[in-house]
C-alpha positions as CSV (number, residue, x, y, z in Angstrom):
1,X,0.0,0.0,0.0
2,X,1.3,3.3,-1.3
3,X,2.5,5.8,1.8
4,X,0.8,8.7,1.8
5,X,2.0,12.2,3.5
6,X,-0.3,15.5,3.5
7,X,2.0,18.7,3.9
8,X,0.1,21.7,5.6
9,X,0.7,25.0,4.0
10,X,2.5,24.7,1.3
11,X,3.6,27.7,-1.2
12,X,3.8,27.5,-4.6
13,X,7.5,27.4,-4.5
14,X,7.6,24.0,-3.0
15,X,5.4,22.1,-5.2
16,X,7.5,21.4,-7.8
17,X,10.6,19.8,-5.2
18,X,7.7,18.1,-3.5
19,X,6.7,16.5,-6.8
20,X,10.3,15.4,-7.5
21,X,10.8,13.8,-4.2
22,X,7.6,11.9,-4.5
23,X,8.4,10.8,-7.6
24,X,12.0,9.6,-6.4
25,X,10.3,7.9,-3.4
26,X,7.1,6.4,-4.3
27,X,5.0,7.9,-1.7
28,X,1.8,9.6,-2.2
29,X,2.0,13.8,-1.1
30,X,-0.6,16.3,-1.1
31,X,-0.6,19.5,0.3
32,X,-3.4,22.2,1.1
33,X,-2.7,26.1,1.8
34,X,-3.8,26.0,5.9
35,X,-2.3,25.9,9.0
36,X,-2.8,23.1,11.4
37,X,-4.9,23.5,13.6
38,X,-8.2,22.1,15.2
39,X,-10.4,23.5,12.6
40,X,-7.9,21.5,10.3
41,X,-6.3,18.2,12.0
42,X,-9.0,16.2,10.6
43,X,-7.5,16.6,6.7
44,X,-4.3,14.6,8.4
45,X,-7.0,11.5,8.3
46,X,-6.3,8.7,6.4
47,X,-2.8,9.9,5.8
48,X,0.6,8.1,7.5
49,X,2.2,11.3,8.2
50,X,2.4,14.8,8.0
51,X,4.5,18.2,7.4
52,X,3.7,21.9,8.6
53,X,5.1,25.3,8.0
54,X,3.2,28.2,9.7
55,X,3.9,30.9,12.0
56,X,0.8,30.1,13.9
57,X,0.7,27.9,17.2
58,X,-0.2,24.3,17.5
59,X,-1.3,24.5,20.9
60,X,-4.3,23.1,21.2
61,X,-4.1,19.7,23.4
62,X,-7.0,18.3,20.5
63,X,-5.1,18.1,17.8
64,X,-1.7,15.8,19.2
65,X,-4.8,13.7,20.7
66,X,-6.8,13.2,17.5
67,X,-3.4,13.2,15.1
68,X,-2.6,9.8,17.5
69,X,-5.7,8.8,17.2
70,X,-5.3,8.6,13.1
71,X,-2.3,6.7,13.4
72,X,0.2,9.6,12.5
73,X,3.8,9.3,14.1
74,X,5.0,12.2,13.4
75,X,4.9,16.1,12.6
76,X,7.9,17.4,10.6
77,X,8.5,21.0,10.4
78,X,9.6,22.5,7.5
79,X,11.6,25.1,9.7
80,X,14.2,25.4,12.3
81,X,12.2,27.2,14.9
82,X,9.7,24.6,16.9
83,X,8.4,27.2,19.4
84,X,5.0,26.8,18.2
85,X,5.1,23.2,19.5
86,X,3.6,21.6,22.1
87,X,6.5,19.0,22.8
88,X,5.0,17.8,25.8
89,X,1.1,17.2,24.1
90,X,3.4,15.5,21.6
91,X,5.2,13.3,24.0
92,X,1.9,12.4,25.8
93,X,0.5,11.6,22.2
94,X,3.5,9.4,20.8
95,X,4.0,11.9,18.1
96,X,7.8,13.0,17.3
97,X,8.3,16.2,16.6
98,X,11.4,17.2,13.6
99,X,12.8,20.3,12.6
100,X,15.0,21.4,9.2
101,X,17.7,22.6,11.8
102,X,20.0,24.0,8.6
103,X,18.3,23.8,5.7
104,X,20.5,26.6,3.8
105,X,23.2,28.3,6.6
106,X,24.5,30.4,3.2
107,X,21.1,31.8,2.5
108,X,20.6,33.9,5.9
109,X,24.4,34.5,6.0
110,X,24.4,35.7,2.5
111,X,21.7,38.4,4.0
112,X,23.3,39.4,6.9
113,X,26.2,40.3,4.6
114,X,23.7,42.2,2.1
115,X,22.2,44.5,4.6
116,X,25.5,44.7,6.2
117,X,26.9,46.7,3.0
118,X,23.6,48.3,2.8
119,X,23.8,50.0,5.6
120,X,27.7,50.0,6.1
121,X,27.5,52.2,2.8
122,X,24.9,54.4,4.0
123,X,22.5,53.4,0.9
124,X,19.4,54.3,2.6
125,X,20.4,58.0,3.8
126,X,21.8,57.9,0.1
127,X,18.5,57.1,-1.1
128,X,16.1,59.4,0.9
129,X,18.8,61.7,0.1
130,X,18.6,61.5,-3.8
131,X,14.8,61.0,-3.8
132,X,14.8,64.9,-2.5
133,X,17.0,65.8,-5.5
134,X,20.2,65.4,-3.2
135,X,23.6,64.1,-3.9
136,X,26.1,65.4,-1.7
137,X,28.4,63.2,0.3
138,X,28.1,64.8,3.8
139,X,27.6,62.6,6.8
140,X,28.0,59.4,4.4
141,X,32.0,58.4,4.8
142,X,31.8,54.5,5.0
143,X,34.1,52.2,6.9
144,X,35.8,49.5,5.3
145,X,34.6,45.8,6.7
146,X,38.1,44.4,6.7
147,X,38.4,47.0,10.1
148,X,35.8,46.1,11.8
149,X,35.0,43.7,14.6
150,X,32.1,41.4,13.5
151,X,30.0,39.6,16.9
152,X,28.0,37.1,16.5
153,X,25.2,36.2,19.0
154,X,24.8,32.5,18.5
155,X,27.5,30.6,16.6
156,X,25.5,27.6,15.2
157,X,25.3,26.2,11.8
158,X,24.2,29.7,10.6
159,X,26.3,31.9,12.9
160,X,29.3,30.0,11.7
161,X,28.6,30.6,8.0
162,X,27.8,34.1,8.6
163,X,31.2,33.8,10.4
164,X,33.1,32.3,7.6
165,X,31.9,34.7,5.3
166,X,33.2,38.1,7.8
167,X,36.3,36.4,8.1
168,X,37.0,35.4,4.3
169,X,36.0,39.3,3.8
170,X,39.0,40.5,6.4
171,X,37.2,41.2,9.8
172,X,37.6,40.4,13.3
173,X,34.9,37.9,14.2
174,X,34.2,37.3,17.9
175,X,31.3,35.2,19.2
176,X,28.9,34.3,22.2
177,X,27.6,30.7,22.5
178,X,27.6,27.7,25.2
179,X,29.2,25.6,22.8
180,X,32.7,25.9,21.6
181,X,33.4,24.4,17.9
182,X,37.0,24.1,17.8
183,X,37.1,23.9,13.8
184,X,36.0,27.9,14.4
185,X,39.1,28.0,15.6
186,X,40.6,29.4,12.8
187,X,38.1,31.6,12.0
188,X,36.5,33.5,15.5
189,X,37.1,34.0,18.5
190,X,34.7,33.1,21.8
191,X,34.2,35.6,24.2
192,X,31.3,36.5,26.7
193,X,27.5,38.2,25.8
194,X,28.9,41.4,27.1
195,X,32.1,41.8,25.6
196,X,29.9,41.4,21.9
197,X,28.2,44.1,23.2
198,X,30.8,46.4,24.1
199,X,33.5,45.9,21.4
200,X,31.4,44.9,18.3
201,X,31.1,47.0,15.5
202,X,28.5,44.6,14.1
203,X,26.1,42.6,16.0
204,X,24.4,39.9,14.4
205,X,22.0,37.2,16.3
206,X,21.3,33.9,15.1
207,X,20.5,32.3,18.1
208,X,16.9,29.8,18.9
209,X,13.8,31.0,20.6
210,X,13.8,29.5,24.3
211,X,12.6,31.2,27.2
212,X,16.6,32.0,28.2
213,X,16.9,33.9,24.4
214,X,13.1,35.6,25.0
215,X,13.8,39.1,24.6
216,X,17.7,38.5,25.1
217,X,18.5,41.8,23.9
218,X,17.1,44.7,25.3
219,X,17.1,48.2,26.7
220,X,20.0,47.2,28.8
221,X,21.8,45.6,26.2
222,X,21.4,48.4,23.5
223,X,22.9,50.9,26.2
224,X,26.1,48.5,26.4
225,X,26.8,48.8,22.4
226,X,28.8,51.3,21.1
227,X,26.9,54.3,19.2
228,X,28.2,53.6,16.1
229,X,27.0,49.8,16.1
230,X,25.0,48.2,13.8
231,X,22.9,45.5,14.6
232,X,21.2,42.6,12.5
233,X,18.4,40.1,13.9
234,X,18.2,37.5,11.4
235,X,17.5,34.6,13.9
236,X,13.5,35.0,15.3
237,X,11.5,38.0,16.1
238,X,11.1,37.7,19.8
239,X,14.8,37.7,20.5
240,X,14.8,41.5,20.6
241,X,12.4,43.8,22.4
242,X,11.2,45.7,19.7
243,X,10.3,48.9,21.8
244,X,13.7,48.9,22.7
245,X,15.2,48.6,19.3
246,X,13.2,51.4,18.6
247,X,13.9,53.8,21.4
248,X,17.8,52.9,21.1
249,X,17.8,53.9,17.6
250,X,15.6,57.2,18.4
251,X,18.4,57.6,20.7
252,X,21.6,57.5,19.0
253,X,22.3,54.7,20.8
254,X,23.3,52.5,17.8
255,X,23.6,53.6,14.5
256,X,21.7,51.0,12.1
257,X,19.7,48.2,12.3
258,X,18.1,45.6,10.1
259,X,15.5,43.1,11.3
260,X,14.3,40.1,8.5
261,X,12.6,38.9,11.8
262,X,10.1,41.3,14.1
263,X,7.7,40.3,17.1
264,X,4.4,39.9,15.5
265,X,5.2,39.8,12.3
266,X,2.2,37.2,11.4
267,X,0.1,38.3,9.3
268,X,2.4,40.6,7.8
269,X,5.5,38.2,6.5
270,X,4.8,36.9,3.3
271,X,1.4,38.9,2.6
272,X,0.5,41.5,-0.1
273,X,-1.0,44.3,2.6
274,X,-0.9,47.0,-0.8
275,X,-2.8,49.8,0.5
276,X,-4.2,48.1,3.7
277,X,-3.1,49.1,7.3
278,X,0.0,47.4,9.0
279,X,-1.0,46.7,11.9
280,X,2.5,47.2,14.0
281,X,3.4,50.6,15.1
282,X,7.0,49.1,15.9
283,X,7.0,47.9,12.4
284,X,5.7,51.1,11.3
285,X,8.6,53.6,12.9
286,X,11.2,51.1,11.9
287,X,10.4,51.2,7.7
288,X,10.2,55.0,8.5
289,X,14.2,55.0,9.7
290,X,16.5,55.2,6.4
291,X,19.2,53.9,8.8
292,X,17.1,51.0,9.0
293,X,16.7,47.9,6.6
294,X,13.7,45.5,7.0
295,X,13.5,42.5,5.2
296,X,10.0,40.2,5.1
297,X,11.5,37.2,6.5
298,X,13.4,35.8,3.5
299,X,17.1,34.8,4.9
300,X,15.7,31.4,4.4
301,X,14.2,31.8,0.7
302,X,16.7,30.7,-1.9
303,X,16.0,27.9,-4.0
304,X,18.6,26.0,-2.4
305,X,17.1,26.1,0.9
306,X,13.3,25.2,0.1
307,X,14.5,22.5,-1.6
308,X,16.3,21.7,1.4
309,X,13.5,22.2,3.3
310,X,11.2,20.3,1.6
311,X,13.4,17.1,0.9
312,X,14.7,16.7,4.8
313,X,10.9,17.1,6.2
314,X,9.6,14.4,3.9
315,X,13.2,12.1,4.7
316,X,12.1,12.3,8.1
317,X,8.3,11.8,7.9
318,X,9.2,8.7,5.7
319,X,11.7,7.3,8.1
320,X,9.9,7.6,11.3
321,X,6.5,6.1,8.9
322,X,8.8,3.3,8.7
323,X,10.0,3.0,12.4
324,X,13.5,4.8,11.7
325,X,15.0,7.0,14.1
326,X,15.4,10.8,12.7
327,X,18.3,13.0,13.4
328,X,16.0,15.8,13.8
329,X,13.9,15.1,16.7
330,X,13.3,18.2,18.6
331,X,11.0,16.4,20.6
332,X,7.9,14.6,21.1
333,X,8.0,10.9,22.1
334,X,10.1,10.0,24.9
């Protein structure tokens, strides 16, 4: 009998990598455009296994409960983030939870390093600027990236490419996290939180969202950076206090900023809101800022990563189906 596999909210730019790795595999996938949820767990019936993507939570005790009671194993996330989890509904339900922990580090690192030059180069004042007729070259002298110190908040798979890349490029990379990979040896150096915040000239976080890393950087921590620092969330919204971000950059207290990740950005991320109302008044002051660069979300969307994305959710779905272990578990069943 044929395995089959329904994938919740799926874009267009996944069906066609979802249709080669069915192919390749022999298992039946389908895929609708809604989040799961308990309006929506019972489309999972009938089917061995599934695969979500959403920034909404799965919270609801009801659906773990009736996705066990289908016979479903499992619940594969097609991102690295698994905040929106229930792991212990999971647990209680036999259902093991798996994430894409590194579907593409390049594609966010090759980000960070765009807005970097962005705003390194003052494009956005030179922008405003030249949309008022203006083109002189006052207040705009740019620093060369081979002088500055580059810290990294969160040296993981995508930290460490984002490092790679400063390094190749000339900088001094330094970096906070628990874990110490010695083949980064060569390419940063491991310090504490605070002296990231004191020395670099460039702050970039790619760290997970846990209740340690809620709201990790705050008013505090933007009054330890140096005026002249510019800072880069590319890792998940509620890492920084938005308010404070906000008020620090109001304040001269850093100099740039550019977010591809803002507290409640759903709803907004990925949406055509043309001539509607945005409903975030954070959101709002920041795409006001020319020394700020917001981006909808997309250090994750090359064509590289969704097809990374897609093919290591369905490898995992298919091998826990078949009673495999996956090297993904997040969590779930004990």
């Amino acid at each position: 009998m044929i395995m089959k596999i329904l994938m919740y909210t799926s874009r267009p730019d996944e069906q066609q990598p979802i249709n080669d790795w069915a192919k390749q595999n022999g298992v039946q996938v389908d895929t609708n455009t809604v989040p799961l949820s308990a309006k929506t767990v019972d489309l999972a019936k009938g089917y061995d296994g599934i695969s979500i993507l959403q920034h909404g939570s799965v919270g609801d005790p009801e659906v773990y409960r009736k996705l066990h009671s289908f016979g479903i194993k499992q619940i594969a996330l097609r991102s690295t983030g698994y905040e929106i989890m229930d792991l212990k509904e999971a647990a209680k339900n036999d259902l093991v939870v798996t994430n894409v922990p590194a579907y593409s580090p390049r594609s966010v690192s090759e980000l960070v390093l765009a807005h970097v030059m962005w705003l390194l180069r003052h494009l956005g004042e030179v922008k405003e600027r030249e949309d008022q007729g203006d083109f002189s070259w006052k207040g705009i002298e740019a620093k060369e990236i081979h002088t500055l110190t580059v810290g990294i908040i969160g040296a993981g798979k995508i930290g460490s490419a984002v490092a790679r890349i400063f390094n190749a490029l000339g900088a001094k990379v330094i970096a906070a996290d628990p874990i110490h990979r010695p083949e980064l040896n060569d390419t940063l150096t491991y310090v504490d939180h605070e002296t990231v915040y004191k020395t670099a000239d460039i702050i970039t976080m790619h760290t997970p969202l846990t209740e340690e890393t809620h709201h990790i950087i705050n008013a505090k921590v933007f009054k330890e950076m140096k005026p002249t620092t510019i800072f880069i969330n590319a890792s998940r919204g509620p890492v920084v206090d938005t308010p404070a971000l906000v008020a620090a950059l109001e304040n001269k207290e850093i100099a740039a900023a550019a977010i591809d990740t803002i507290e409640g950005e759903n709803g907004i991320v990925g949406q055509d809101l043309s001539g509607k109302p945005i409903n975030n008044e954070n959101l709002k002051k920041l795409l006001a800022m020319p020394n700020v660069n917001v981006s909808p979300h997309i250090g994750f969307y090359t064509e590289v990563a969704v097809q990374n994305m897609v093919e290591i959710a369905l490898n995992d779905t298919m091998a826990i189906i078949n009673g495999k272990p996956s090297p993904h578990q997040v969590g779930g069943r004990l």
